[in-house]
N, C-alpha and C positions, 0 to 999 in steps of 0.2 A: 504493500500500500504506500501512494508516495504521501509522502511528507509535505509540509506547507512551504518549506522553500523550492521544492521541484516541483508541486503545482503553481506556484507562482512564476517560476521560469518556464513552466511549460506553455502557460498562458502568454507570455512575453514572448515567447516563440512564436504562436499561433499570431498572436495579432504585427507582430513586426512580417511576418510572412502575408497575411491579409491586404496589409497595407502595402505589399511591395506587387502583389499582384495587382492592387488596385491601381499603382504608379504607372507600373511597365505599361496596363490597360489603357490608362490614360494618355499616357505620351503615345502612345502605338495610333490612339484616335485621332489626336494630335497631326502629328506628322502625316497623317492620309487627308485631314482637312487642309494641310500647307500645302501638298502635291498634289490634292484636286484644284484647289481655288487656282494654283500657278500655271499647269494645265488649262485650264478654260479661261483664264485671262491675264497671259504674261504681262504685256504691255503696261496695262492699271498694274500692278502688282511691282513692278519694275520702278514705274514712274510715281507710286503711292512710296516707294521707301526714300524715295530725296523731298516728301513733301515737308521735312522737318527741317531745310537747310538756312531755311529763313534766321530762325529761332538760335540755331547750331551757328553756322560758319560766321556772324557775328561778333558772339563773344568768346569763341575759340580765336579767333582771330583775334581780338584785344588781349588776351593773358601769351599765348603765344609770342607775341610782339611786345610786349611791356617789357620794362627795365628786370632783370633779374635771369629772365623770365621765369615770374611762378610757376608754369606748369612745363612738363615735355611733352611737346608736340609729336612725337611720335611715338611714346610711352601711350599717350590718350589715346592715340587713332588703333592701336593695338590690341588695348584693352577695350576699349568700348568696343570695338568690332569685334572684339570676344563675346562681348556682353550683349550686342547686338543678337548676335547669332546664338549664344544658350537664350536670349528672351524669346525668340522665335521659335524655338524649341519645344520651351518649357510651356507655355502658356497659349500660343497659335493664334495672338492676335496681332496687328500690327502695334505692338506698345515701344515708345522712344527710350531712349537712352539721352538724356541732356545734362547738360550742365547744372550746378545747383547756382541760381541766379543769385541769390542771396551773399553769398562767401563769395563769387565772379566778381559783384558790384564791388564787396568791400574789400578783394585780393587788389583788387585794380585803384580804385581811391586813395588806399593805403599802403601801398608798397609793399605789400606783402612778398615775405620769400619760401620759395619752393615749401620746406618745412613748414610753416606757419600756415599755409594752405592744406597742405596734406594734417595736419593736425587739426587744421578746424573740419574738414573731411573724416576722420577718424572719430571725431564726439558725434556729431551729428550722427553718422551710422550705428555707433555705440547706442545711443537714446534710441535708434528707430529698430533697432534687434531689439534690444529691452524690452520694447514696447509692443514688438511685434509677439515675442515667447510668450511673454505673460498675458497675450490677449485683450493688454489694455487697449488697441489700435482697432481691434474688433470690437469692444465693448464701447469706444468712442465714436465707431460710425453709426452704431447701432442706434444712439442716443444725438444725434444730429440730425434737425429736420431736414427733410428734402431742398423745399424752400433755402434753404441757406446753403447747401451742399451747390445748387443750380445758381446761387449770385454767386458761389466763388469763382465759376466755370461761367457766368457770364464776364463778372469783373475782367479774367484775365481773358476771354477774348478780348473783351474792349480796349484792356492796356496794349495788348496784341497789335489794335488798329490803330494806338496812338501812337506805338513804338512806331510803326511802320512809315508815319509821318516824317519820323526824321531819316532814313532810309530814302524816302522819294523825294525831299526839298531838293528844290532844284539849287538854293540858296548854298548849300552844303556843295551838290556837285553842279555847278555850272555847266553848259553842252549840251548841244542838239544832240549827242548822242547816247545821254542820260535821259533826257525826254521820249525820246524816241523808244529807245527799249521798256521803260515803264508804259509808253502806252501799247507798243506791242504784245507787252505782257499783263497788260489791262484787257485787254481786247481777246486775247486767248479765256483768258478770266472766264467773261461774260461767255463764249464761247463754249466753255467745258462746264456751262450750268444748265445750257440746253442739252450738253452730248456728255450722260457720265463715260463712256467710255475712249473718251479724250485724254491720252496721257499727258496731260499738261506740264507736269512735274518734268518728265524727262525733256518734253521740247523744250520748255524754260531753260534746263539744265545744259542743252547741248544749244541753244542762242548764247546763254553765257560765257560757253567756251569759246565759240566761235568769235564772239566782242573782246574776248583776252588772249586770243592766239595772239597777235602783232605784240607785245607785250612779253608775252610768255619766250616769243623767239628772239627779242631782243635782248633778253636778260637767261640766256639759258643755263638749264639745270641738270647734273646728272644724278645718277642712280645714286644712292647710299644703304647699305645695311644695317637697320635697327642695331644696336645695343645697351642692352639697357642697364642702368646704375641705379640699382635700388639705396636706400638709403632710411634711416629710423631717425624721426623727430625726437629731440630730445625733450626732458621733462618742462625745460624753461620754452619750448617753444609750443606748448599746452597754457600759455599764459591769459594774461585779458585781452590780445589784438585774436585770436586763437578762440578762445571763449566769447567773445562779440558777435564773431561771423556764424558762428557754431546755431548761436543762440537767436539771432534774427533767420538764420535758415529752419529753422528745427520745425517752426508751424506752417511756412512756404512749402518742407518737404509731406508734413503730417496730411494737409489739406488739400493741397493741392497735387501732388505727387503717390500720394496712396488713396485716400478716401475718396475725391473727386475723381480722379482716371477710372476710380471702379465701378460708380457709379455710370461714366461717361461711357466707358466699355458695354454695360448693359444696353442704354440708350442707342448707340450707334450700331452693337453686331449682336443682337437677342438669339442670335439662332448660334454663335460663336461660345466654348468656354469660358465662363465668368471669374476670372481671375478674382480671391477673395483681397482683403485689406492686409492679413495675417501675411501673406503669399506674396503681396508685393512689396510689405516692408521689409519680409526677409531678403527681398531679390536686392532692394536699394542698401540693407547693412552690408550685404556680402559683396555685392561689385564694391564698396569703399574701401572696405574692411582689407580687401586683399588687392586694389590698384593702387590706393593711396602713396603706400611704398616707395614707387616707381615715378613719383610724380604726375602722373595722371590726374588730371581735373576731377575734382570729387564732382560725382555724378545722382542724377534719380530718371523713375519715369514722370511725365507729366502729363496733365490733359490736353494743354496746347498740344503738344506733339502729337499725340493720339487723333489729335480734331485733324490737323494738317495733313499727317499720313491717309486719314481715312479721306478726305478732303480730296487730295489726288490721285486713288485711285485704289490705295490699300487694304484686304478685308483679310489677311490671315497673316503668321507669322512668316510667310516666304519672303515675305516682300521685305520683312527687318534682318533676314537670314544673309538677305543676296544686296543689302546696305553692310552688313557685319564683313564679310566677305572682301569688297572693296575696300571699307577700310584698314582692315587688318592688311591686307597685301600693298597698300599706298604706305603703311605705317611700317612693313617688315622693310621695304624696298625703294620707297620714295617718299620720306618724311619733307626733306626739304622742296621737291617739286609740289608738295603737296601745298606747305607752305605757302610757297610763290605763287600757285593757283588761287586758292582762299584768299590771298590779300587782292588779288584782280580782277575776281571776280564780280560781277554788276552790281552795284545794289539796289539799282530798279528792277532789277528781276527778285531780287529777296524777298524786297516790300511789297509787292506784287503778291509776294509766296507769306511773308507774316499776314496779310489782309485777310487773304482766303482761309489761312489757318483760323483767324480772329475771328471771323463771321460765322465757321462753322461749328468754333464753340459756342459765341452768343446764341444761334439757333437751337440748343437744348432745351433753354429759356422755355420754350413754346409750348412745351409738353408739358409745362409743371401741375396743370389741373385732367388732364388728361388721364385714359387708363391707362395703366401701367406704369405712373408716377415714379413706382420705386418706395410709397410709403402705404402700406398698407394697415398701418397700426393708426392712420387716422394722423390731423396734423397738429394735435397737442400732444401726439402720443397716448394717448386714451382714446374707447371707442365714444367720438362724439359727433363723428358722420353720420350721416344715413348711409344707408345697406339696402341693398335689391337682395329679395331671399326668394328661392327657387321653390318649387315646389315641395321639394325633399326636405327644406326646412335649411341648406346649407345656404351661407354665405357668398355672393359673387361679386363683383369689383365694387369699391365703394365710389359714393358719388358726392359731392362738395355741395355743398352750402353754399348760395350766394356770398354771403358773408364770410364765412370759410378761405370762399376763393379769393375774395378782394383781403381777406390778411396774408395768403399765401402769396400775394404778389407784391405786397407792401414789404416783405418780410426780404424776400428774393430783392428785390428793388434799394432796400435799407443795404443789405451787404454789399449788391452791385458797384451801389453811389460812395459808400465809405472805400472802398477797394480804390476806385478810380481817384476818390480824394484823397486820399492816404496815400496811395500807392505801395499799399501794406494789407497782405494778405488775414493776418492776425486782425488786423485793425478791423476790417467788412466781415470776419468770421466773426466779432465782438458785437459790434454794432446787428447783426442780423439776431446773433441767441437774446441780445436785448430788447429786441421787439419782438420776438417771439415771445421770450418770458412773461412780456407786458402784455398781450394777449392772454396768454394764460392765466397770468392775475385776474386782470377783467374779468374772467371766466369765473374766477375762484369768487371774488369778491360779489358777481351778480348771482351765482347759485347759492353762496351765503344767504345772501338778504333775502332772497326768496323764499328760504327754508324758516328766515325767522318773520316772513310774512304770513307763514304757514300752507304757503305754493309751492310748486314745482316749478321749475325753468325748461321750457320748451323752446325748440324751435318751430317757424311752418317752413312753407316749401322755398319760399325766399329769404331763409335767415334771418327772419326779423323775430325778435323774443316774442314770447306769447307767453302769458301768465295762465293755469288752471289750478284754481282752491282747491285743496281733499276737502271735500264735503265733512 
């Protein structure tokens, strides 16, 4: 008869074997939705994985080139094109690999070096494993209304289209030949929203080469072979510039890079594997956790990038597989050509490419009363919707309240407008649970007073209160 420590290990066996067949199953389903979708539409799938270059080539471009340089530009293009390609894998959506904007803005403001980056890289991934193991990440999206999940994914589309503003000032690039390609690439724009299967992305991508060949052969470049120099921040360089960047990224990567993309993953590919919150912040601890080292730009996924990609053309992991790919082989073989491309590259075509990314996440927006919202628990988190019940007596999609709906837009709205004024993710995530809150007080305070009127608090069909006395 076994014993309580070999029935416990025996159980530990069985379910680590459960769990591994259910993995292999999953990645096996995986990988036949990448090779059908690439099959039945290279071209979108090809031109959906540069739909992120907007957002990317950027601010790789400013740490690249800054005094120091804080990161290695070919350490990144290596590693993210790793991480490209396990994302594509693991998950079979097209999900990005970016930059963490937050630690970029202040590596670059503040002269940050190599170390001091890679260390504010190292907390941030630290906090979002933590947070991911113990399921706090899970239990926090859990408890975050819809409404405000949708103004953070409106907010940063719309920063999206303010960035893009300075990307297309012709003030910045003087030239008919900056005009000229912005409206070229305006004009495909409008073009590829009549025709989705338009690979806009790649014809953008190869107009831009074409505008930096003269350029590129005047200044030419040879091959070089990767090598790389890892290297361990020291304890002093875990300081307050280190802990700054750490700490202004940490709710840009929570909200915006775990809980917003998962929610946006549902909305844009319903019939795709739903990657959880748990799953994506282990993905962003571990690309840091082990690129950081190497100088590689501390990285996440994010929902712009997801909007973009799917925007030009993207709907499975193939298409982030065969972006992985290129870069890693630009980064083993041609870091410095790579270089010289990125910096000459258009950026009327970018801004062109941030717009369309930016509009397609504002578009989520639209859905927020809609079925399939994404909140089924009602939007104070209590059942306080009305319910359609079937025959059978179960449950079928809930439906809003006039009044309902004009809080959940006010709510969305509230986040949106602090996001774009702030320009602080935390800040429109604050400001939204505050109006929401303050709906729910109302709530609380008018069902009070009704109870000590010796009523009940109704609603009718247009959310307006209605009082009925118990007899």
């Amino acid at each position: 008869m076994e014993n309580q420590p070999e029935r416990f290990v025996h159980r530990l066996q069985k379910r680590f074997s459960d769990v591994s067949r259910e993995s292999l199953a999953h990645l096996g389903n995986v990988q036949k939705g990448n090779l059908r979708t690439f099959k039945t539409q290279p071209l979108q799938e090809i031109s959906g994985a540069f739909g992120d270059l907007g957002t990317l080539l950027p601010l790789l471009i400013a740490l690249a080139s800054a005094r120091g340089p804080p990161i290695d530009l070919g350490s990144t293009l290596v590693f993210t094109g790793l991480a490209n390609i396990a994302t594509g894998f693991f998950f079979g959506i097209p999900l990005p690999v970016q930059p963490m904007k937050a630690i970029a803005a202040t590596a670059l403001s503040n002269s940050f070096r190599r170390e001091e980056v890679a260390s504010a890289g190292l907390l941030v991934a630290a906090v979002i494993g933590v947070l991911s193991i113990t399921g706090l990440i899970e239990w926090f999206n859990r408890k975050i209304p819809v409404p405000v999940i949708k103004g953070i994914q409106m907010g940063v589309g719309l920063s999206l289209v303010i960035y893009a503003g300075s990307l297309l000032s012709p003030k910045a690039h003087p030239g008919s030949l900056h005009i000229f390609l912005a409206a070229l690439s305006f004009l495909g724009l409008l073009l590829s929203s009549t025709s989705s299967r338009l690979p806009l992305a790649l014809l953008l991508l190869l107009v831009g080469i074409l505008s930096s060949l003269p350029n590129l052969i005047d200044h030419p470049t040879g091959l070089n072979i990767w090598k790389p120099h890892p290297f361990a921040p020291s304890i002093r360089n875990f300081g307050n510039r280190a802990i700054d960047a750490a700490v202004g990224q940490i709710p840009l990567t929570a909200l915006n890079s775990i809980i917003a993309v998962t929610a946006l993953s549902t909305d844009l590919l319903p019939k795709s594997p739903r990657p959880t919150t748990t799953s994506i912040g282990l993905s962003v601890a571990a690309m840091n956790l082990v690129t950081c080292w190497f100088g590689c730009m501390p990285v996440c996924h994010g929902s712009g990038g997801l909007a973009a990609q799917y925007r030009f053309g993207a709907r499975s992991g193939a298409s982030i597989i065969f972006l992985g790919l290129i870069k890693l082989t630009l980064g083993l073989f041609a870091g410095q050509l790579a270089s010289h491309f990125f910096r000459e590259f258009p950026e009327a075509i970018l801004g062109i490419m941030v717009i369309a990314a930016g509009l397609e996440l504002v578009n989520v927006g639209e859905s927020l009363n809609k079925a399939g919202a994404g909140d089924t628990r009602g939007f104070l988190g209590q059942e306080t919707v009305t319910t359609s019940v079937n025959a059978l007596g179960g449950k079928r999609q809930q439906d809003f309240t006039d009044q309902e709906r004009r809080r959940r837009w006010a709510t969305m709205f509230m986040t949106t407008g602090a996001i774009l004024a702030f320009k602080n993710d935390a800040v429109g995530f604050l400001a939204g649970m505050l109006c929401h809150w303050t709906f729910q007080l109302q709530d609380w305070l008018e069902t009070r007073q009704a109870q000590r009127e010796g009523g009940i608090r109704l609603e009718n069909e247009d959310g307006q209160d209605t009082r009925t006395l118990i007899p």
